[in-house]
FIMI-729578 format. One record per residue (C-alpha): x, y, z; residue in three letters. Coordinates in steps of 0.1 Angstrom, whole numbers, plus 5000, padded with zeros to 4 digits. Layout:
BEGIN
XYZALA/...
//
This chain:
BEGIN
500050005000UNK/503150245006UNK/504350184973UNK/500850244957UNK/500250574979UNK/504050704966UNK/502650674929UNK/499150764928UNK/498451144919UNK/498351324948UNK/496351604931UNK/493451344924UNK/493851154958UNK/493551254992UNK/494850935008UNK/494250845050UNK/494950495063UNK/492950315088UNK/495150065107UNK/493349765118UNK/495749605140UNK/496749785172UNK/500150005170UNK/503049785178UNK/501049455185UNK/503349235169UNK/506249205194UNK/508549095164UNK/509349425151UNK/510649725174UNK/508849995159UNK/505750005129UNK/508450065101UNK/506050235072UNK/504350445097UNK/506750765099UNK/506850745060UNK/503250705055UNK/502551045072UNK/505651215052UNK/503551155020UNK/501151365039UNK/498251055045UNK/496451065080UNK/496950765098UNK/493750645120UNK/493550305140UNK/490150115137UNK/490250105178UNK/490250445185UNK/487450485153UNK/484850265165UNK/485250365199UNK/484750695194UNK/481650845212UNK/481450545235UNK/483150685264UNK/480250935266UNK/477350705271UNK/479350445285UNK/477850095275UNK/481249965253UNK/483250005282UNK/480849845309UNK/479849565283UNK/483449475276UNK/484049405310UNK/481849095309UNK/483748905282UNK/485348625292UNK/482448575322UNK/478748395318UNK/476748715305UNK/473548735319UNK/470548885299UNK/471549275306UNK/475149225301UNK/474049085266UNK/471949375260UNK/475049585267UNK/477149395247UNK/474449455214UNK/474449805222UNK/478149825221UNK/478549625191UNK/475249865173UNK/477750165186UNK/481150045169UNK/479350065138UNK/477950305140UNK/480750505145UNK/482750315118UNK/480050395094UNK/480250785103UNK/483750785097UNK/483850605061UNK/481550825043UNK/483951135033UNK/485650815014UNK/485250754981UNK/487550434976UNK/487850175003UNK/491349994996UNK/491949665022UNK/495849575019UNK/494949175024UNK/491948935030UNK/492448925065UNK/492649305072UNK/489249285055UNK/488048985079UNK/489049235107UNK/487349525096UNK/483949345085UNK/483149245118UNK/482349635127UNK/480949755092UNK/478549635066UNK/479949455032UNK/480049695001UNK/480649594965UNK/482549824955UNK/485749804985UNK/488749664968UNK/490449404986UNK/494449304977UNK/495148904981UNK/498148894995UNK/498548565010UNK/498048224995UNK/495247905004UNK/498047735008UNK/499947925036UNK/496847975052UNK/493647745044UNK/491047955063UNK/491748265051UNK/488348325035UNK/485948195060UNK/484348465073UNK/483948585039UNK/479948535022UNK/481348384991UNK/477748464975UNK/478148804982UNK/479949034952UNK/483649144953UNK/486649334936UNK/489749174940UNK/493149244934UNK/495748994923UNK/499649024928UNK/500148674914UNK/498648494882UNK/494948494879UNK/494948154876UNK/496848154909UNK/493948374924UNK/491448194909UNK/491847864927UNK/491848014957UNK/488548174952UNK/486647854941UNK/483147864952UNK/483048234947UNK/480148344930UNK/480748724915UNK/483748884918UNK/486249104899UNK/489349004899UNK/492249274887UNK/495749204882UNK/498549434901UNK/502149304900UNK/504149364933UNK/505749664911UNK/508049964930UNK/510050204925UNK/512750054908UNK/516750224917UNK/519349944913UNK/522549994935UNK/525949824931UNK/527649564952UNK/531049414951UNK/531048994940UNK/534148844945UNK/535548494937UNK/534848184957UNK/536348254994UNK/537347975017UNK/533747985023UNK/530548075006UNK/528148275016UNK/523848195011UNK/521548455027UNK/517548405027UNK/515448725037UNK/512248645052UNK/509948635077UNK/510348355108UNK/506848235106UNK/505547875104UNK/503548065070UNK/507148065058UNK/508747715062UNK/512447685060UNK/512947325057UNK/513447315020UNK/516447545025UNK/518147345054UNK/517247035038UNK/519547175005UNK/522347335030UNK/522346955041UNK/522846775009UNK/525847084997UNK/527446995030UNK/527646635027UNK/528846704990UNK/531746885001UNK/530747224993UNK/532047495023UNK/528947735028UNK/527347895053UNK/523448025053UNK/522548385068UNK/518748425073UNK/517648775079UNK/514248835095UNK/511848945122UNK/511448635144UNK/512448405173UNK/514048085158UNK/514247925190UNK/510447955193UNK/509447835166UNK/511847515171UNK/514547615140UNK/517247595165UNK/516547265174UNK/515647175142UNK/519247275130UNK/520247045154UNK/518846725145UNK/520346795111UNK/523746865126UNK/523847185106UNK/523847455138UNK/527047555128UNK/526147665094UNK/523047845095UNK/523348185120UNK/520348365124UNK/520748825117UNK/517448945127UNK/515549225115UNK/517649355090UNK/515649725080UNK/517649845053UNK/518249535026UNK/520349765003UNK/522949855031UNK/523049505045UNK/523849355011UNK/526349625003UNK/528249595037UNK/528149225035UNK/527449115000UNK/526548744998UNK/527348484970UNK/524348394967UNK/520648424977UNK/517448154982UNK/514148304984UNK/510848184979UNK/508448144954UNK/504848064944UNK/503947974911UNK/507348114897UNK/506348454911UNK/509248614940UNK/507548574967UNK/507448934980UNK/509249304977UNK/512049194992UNK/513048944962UNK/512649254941UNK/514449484964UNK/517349214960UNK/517349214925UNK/518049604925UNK/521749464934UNK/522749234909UNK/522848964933UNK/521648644920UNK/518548444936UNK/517848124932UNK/513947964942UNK/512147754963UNK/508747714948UNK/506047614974UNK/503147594946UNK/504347484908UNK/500447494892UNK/502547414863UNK/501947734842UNK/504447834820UNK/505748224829UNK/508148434811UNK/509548534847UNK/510848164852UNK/513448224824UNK/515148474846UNK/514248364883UNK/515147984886UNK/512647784904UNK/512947444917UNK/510647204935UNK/513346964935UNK/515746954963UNK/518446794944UNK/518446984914UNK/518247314934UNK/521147244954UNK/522847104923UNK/522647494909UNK/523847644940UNK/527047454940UNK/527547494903UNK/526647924912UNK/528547884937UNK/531547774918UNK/531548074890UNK/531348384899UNK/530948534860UNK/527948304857UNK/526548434892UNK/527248784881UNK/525448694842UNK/522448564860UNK/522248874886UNK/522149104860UNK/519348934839UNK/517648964874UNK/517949324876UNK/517449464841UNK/514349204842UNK/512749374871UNK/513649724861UNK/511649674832UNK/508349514843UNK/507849594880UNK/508449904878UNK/505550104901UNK/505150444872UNK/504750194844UNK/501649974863UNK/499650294885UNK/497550334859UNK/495750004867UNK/494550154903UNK/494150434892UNK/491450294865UNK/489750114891UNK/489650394915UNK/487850634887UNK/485350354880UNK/
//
C-alpha cells in the first residue's frame, strides 16, 4: 500500500489509512516501520480501535459491556454487549462516508474490519496471502456476496483460491515499485561461501526446503554457510532445534530484522541468495528489492500449478531438492555465471515491476 500511495496522483487522491491491528501489537518488530513514511506523504493515519470507539466513552455501555467478556453474560450484560457492538458501527460507518475508495491491503485485514461494518461491493480488497499458507483465510467471507479483487500473482493462481466464489472481479496488480538498482562488490569463491535467505520467521514461511538443500551441499563437500535475515524467534518456533537434529547448527546463524536490505547486502554482500516462490512468482518486495543489486537468487517454489511464465526464464525455480542444490553449488563455483544471471535479474525487474509503468491500473479502478 506504501508503494501504491508513493505513485498515485496526489492531486486526484486525498489518501488516510485506517490501521486495523493495534500499533506495535506484533512483538516481532521494534517499531511500525511504514508508519513515519506513510504520514511524510502527507496520509492521516487512523487505528480502527480508536474509530469505532469513538463516542462510546460518553454513554458508556462499550466500556461496561466489555468488562463481561470472558464471564457467563447474563441477559443485561447481553443487551449491553448488542448495544456496544450497534455503537462500533455505528461509528465506523460515520467515519467512512467522506471516502470514496475503500482499499483493504489483504483478505484478513478485510475479515478484521467486517466484523464492525456492513459489506459493500464496491471496496477493493488486495490477496496477499495464499490457500496454501493459510487454508482459512476466507471463512468469514459470504462467498455469495459480490467482490473486487486484486491479484499480485497469476489469475489462475487467484482463481483457485476463490473457488466457490460466485461474482467477483478480479484485477491483476504485479508487486511493482520504484525501481533504483544499487551496486555491490561479488568476489571469487572464498574459503567459504556465503547463502542469505530474507524472510519472515513464521510457520507461513517454512524453512525446511532450505536446510534440507544446505544439508545435501554439506555432505557434498561444498563449504557454505546460510544467513537468514528476519523478524522472528527461531528458538520458538523450534528452528534451532531443528538445525540440530540435522547437525547443521553451525552453518545456518540467524541476523534478525535486517531494515535496510540495500545496506546489508552492500556491507556484506553474499554469493548467493534463496528465496521463495509461488507459482514462479518472488515471493514478496524483498525478492525485488534484492534484485535492484545484481545479486543472484535462486527459488524454492512452494506451489508449481504448472503454468508456464516468462518470469521463470530469469528467476530459477525448483521444486526439487536435488536439482536446486545441484545449481547452487554449480553458482557457487562461478562467479561470472552468478554475476550473468544477477544481471538478467535486475534489468528483468527494472523493466516490468516497475510501480510508474503499472499505477495506471488503480488508478482505473479507482475512477470506475
Amino acid at each position: 500500500m506504501y508503494e501504491i500511495t508513493r505513485a498515485l496522483h496526489k492531486e486526484k487522491y486525498s489518501i488516510d489509512f485506517l490501521k486495523v491491528a493495534p500499533m506495535n501489537h506484533n512483538k516481532d518488530w521494534s517499531k511500525e516501520f511504514y508508519y513515519d513514511p506513510t504520514i511524510e506523504l502527507g496520509c492521516n493515519i487512523y487505528c480502527l480501535d480508536t474509530v469505532i470507539s469513538a463516542g462510546v466513552v460518553k454513554q458508556n455501555v462499550a466500556n461496561r459491556a466489555l468488562k463481561f467478556l470472558g464471564r457467563k453474560l447474563g441477559v443485561n450484560s447481553i443487551s449491553q454487549l448488542q448495544q456496544a457492538n450497534e455503537l462500533q458501527k455505528k461509528m465506523l460507518a460515520i467515519f467512512l462516508e467522506k471516502y470514496d475508495v475503500v482499499n483493504f491491503s489483504g483478505v484478513a485485514v478485510y475479515q478484521t474490519f467486517i466484523k464492525f461494518a456492513k459489506h459493500q461491493p464496491d471496496y477493493f480488497i488486495h490477496i496477499l496471502t495464499f490457500g496454501f499458507q493459510h487454508e482459512q483465510m476466507y471463512q468469514n467471507y459470504d462467498r455469495t456476496l459480490s467482490y473486487n479483487f486484486i491479484t499480485p500473482v497469476t489469475p489462475l493462481a487467484a482463481r483457485k483460491d476463490l473457488a466457490g466464489f460466485t461474482t467477483y472481479n478480479l484485477t491483476y496488480f504485479p508487486l511493482c515499485f520504484t525501481t533504483k538498482t544499487f551496486d555491490v562488490s561479488h568476489s571469487a569463491q572464498g574459503e567459504r561461501s556465503t547463502i542469505a535467505i530474507f524472510t519472515r520467521l513464521t510457520r507461513m514461511k517454512p524453512l525446511d526446503p532450505f536446510f534440507y538443500a544446505l544439508k545435501i551441499l554439506r555432505e557434498q563437500g561444498v563449504n557454505v554457510q546460510l544467513l537468514v535475515y528476519g523478524a522472528g524467534d527461531p528458538a520458538a518456533l523450534g528452528l534451532i532445534k531443528q538445525l540440530d537434529y540435522l547437525y547443521l547448527a553451525d552453518d545456518v546463524k540467524f541476523m534478525g530484522h535486517t531494515e535496510n536490505i540495500p545496506n546489508t547486502l552492500t556491507s556484506a554482500p553474499p554469493d548467493l541468495i534463496w528465496f521463495q516462490s509461488a507459482n514462479k512468482e518472488p515471493g514478496g518486495y524483498a525478492a525485488f528489492e534484492i534484485a535492484m543489486s545484481g545479486i543472484t537468487q535462486l527459488f524454492w517454489d512452494f506451489m508449481d500449478l504448472g503454468e508456464q511464465r516468462p518470469i521463470a526464464d530469469y528467476f530459477p525455480s525448483f521444486t526439487s531438492l536435488m536439482e536446486f542444490a545441484g545449481e547452487t553449488r554449480l553458482l557457487l563455483a562461478d562467479v561470472e555465471r552468478r554475476k550473468a544471471l544477477g544481471q538478467m535479474q535486475r534489468n528483468y525487474v527494472t523493466t516490468h515491476y516497475n510501480v510508474a509503468d503499472h499505477i495506471h491500473i488503480i488508478e482505473e479502478l479507482f475512477d470506475k
